[in-house]
N, C-alpha and C positions, 0 to 999 in steps of 0.2 A: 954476475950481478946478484946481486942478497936480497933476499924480500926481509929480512927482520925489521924494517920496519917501515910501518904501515904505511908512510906518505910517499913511498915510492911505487905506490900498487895505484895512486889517486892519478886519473887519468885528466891532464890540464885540458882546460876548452882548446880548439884545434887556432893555433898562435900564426902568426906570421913563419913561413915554412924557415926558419934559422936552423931549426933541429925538426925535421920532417917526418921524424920516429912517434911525433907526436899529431895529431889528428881526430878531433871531436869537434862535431860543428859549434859555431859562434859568430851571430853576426859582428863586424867591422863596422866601425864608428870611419865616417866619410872626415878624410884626413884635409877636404879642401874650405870645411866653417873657417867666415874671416869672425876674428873678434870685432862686434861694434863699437863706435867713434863714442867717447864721454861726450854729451850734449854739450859741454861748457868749454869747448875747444874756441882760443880765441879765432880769428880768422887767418893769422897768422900760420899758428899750427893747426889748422885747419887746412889747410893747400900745403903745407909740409905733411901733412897727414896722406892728404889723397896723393901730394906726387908719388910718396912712398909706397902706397897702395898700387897707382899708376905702372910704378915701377917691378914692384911684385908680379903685377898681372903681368906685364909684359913679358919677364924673365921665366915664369910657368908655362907661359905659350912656347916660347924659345924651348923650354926644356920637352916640352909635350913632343911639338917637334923632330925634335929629335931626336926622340923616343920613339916615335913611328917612322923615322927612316929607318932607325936598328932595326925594331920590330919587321918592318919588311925585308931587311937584308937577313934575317935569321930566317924568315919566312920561307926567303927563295932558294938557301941553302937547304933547308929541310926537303923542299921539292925538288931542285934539279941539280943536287949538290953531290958530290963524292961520300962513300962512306963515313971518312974520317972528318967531314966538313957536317953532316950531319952528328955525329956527335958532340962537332967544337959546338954547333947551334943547339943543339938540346942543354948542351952545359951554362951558355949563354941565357938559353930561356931560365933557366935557376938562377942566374946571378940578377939577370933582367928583374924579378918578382921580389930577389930581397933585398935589393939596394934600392928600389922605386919608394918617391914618399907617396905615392898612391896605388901599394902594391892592385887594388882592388881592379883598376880601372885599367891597369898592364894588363891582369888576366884577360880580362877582358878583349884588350885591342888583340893580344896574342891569338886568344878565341878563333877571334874574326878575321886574322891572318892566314887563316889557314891550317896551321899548324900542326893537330890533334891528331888528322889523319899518318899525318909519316911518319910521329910519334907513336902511334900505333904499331904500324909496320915493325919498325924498330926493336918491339918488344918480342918478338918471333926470329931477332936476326941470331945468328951463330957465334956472333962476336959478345962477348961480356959486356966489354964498353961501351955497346951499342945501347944489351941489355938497361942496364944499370945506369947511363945518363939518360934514357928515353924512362925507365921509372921515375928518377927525380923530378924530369921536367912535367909529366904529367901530373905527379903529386903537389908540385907548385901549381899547376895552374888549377887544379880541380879544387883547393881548400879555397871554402868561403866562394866560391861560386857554380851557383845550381847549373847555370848554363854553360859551364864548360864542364861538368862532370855527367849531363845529359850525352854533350857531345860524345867524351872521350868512349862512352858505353853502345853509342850509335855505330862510331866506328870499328866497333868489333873489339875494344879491349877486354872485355873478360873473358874469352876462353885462351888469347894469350899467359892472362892473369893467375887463370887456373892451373897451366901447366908450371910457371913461377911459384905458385903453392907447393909444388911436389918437388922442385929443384935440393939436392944436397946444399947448394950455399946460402947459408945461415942469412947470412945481409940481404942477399935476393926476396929472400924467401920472406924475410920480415918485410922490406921494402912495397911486397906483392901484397900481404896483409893489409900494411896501412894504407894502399889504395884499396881495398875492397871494401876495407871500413869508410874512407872517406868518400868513393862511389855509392854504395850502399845507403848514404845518407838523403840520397834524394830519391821520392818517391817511383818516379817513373823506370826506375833502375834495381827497386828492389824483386821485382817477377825474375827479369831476368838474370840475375846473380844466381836466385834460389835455381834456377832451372839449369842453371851450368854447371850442378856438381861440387857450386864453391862450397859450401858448408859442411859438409862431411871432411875437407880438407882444413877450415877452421876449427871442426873439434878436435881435430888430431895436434894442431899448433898449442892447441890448449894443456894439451899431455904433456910435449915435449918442445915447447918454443920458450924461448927468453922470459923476463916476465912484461918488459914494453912488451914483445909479441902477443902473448897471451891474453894482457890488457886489451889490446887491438883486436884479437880474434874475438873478446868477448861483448865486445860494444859495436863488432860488425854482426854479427849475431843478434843481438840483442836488435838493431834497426831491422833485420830481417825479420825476425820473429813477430814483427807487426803486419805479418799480411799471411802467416801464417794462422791454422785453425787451433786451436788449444789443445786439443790432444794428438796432433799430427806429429809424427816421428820424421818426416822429408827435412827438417833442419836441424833435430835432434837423437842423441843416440845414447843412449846410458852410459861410455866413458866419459862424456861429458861433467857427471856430476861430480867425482871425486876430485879432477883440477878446479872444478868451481865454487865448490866447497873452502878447499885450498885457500883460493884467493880472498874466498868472503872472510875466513878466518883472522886474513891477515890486513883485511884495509879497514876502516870506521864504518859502521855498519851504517850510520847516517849517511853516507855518502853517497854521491849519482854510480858510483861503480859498483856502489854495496846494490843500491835499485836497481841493476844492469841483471847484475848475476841472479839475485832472489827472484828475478823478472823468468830468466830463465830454467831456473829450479821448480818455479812453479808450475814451469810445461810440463817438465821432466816427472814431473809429478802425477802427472796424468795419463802416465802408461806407467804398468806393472814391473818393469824393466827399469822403469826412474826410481819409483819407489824403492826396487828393491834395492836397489844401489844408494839411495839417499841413506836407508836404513844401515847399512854394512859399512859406511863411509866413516873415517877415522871422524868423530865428532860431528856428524853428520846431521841428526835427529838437535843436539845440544848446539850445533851453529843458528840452525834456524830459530831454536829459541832463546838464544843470547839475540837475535835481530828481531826477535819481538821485542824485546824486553829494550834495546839502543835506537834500535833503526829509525828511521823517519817515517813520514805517514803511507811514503809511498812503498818503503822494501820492510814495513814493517804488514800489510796489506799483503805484497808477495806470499812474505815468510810463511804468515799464519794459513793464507791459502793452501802454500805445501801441507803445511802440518795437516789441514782440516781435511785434502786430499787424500792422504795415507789412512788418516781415522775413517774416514769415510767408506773405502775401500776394503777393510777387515779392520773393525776394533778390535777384535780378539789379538790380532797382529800386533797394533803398531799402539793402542792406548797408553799399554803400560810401558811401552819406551819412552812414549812422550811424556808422562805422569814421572818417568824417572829421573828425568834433564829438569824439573822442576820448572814446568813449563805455567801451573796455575797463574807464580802474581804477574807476572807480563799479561797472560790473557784477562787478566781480572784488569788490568789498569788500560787494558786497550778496549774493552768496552766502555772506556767512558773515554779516553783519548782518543782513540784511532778514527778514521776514518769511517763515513756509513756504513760502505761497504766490510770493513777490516772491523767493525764493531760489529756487524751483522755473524761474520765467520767465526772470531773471535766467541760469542755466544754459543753458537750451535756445537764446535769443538767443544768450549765449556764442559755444554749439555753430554755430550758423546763421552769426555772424559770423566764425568762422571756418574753414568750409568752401566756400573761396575760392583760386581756382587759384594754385598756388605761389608766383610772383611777386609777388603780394597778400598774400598770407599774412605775419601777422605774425611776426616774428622770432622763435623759440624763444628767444632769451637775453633778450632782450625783454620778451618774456613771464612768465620766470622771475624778471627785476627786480621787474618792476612784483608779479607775485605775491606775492616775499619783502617787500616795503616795507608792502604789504597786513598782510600777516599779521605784523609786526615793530607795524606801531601799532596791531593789533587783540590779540594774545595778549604782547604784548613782545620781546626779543631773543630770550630763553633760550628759547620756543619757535617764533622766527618759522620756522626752517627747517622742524621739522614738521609746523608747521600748513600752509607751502608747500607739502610736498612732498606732503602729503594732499589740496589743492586742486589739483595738477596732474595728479596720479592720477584723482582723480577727474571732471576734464576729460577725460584721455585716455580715463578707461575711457567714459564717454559717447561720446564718438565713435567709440570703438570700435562699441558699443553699436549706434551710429545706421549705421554703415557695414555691421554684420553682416544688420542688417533689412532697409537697400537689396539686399543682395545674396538673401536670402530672399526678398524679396519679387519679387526679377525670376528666382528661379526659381523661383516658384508662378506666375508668367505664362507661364509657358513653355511650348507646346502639345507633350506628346510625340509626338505622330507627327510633328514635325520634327527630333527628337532622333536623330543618326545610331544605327543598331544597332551599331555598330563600338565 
């Protein structure tokens, strides 16, 4: 499968399971709203109205029905059934969820049938078919509902899951993914994923998986990475950054996948080991600031924090890399665009990029270009000059700022008994 181009790297919200390779949460619109009666119904169609309503209702009960006799006949097969009757029932539970007009509320009765636990079981058994109809059915019943994906995690599914990550078969192995992404999605389940060892096996899918796989390992990741510490290496590992890179290169930097990945760059950022791999990365330093310059509020926020991370950490290092990707008018336009926060970062990079020995230093007239042009398609003509002139001010007065503090601060080091009395 081809990543050239980009809308095949865009991960859909998590769908009715027809195609189960796909998985990101979304809640479901309740498929059982009746449309309201027009007020001006004679009385006539008015009782042709309600019998037909009447009749509706009744046929839903009927069908409900008999929807939970199945439901218990695949129940009891799962529990006290032969091997090969458990998998007819786990295959059953997949047809069960996408042929229902209220897939929502199957999961559901399914839930509470019992089910989860044999399913379980199943995912440890010797047999393929066993494997591989006990992953479908689980992955139907865990999208779009928190309480069957609490369960499936209670009953011991992920260290099965885990060992499904390291499987040679491609289909397994992806299939094992998108349950971890779609488990991973509720909070009481994210401790324990991280604590099973899954993520070190999601960075590896990231190198060498499909690019659905890939997608999947990076938005299971990304939910996990919210209960992790910012500079914690237990979810992340420096090969991470070059397939992630990779990916950001190739989807719309606006996008919820572009915010997934820059979300994760920005950790990676925060050990020595991400950086330096950011830095070495075929367009590495030049992706993150094309997603200043495209991204949305929230991976354009990520991006700059990488950047402002590496600067931070050695300017000597990493300034004139950034200065080289021609990183200024994205920052100059995200001080007035971006986010508090990402205006805030944005700045102080700024500042960092350009306190750099004269020679290097960028042009003053230069500067004031690219400013006016900023501020000319952000406020229009009639105000570009003083929206410039308020952005350069407030550049300078920052470095003022930062220069008066270096100077404070090296005389409070200053030991006075070597201060001459003269």
């Amino acid at each position: 499968m081809g990543v050239g181009e980009t809308t095949k790297l865009e991960p859909e919200p998590e769908p009715e399971p027809k195609d189960v390779h796909r998985h990101q949460e979304e809640e479901e619109e309740d498929d059982d709203d009746v449309e309201e009666e027009d007020e001006g119904l004679s009385d006539t169609r008015t009782a042709i109205a309600l019998g037909l309503s009447a009749k509706g209702k009744g046929q839903r009960q009927r069908q409900q029905q008999q929807e939970c006799a199945v439901v218990q006949q695949v129940s009891d097969k799962l529990v006290s059934g032969s091997l090969q009757w458990k998998i007819e029932a786990a295959r059953e539970i997949r047809k069960l969820v996408r042929k229902s007009p209220s897939s929502s509320k199957t999961r559901s009765r399914l839930g509470a049938a019992g089910v989860v636990q044999p399913l379980v079981f199943m995912l440890s058994s010797s047999n393929p078919d066993a494997r591989y109809s006990s992953l479908l059915a689980l992955l139907n019943l865990a999208v779009r509902n928190e309480r069957n994906k609490v369960k499936i995690v209670t009953a011991g599914a992920i260290p099965p899951l885990v060992e499904l990550l390291k499987t040679q078969n491609s289909s397994i192995r992806e299939l094992a993914t998108a349950a971890i992404l779609s488990l991973s999605a509720a909070a009481p389940n994210k401790p324990i994923i991280v604590a099973s060892g899954a993520a070190p096996l999601l960075v590896k899918i990231l190198n060498s998986g499909s690019v659905q796989g890939r997608v999947d390992a990076v938005t299971a990741l990304y939910n996990l990475s919210t209960i992790i510490e910012k500079n914690s290496t237990e979810l992340l590992n420096a090969s991470a950054v070059s397939p992630l890179i990779n990916l950001l290169k190739e989807c719309k930097k606006y996008s919820k996948f572009a915010e997934k990945a820059t979300a994760l760059l920005e950790i990676l950022s925060n050990f020595e080991e991400g950086r330096t791999a950011i830095s070495v990365a075929d367009g590495g330093i030049l992706t993150l600031v094309e997603t200043v310059e495209d991204g949305s509020l929230v991976s354009t926020q990520h991006a700059v924090g990488a950047l402002l991370s590496l600067c931070l950490s050695c300017r000597d290092k990493y300034r004139e890399l950034i200065l080289k990707e021609g990183a200024i008018p994205g920052l100059l336009r995200l001080t007035v665009e971006g986010t508090s926060e990402a205006q805030d970062r944005a700045r102080v990079l700024l500042d960092l990029l350009r306190d750099s020995p004269p020679e290097r230093r960028l042009a003053s007239s230069v500067l004031e270009k690219i400013v006016y042009d900023i501020a000319e398609r952000v406020d229009g003509a009639d105000k570009a000059a003083e929206t410039a002139k308020r952005l350069l001010q407030d550049m300078v007065q920052r470095s003022m700022e930062q220069s008066l503090n270096c100077v404070q601060h090296r005389a409070a080091s200053c030991n006075p008994s070597v201060i001459p009395s003269t």
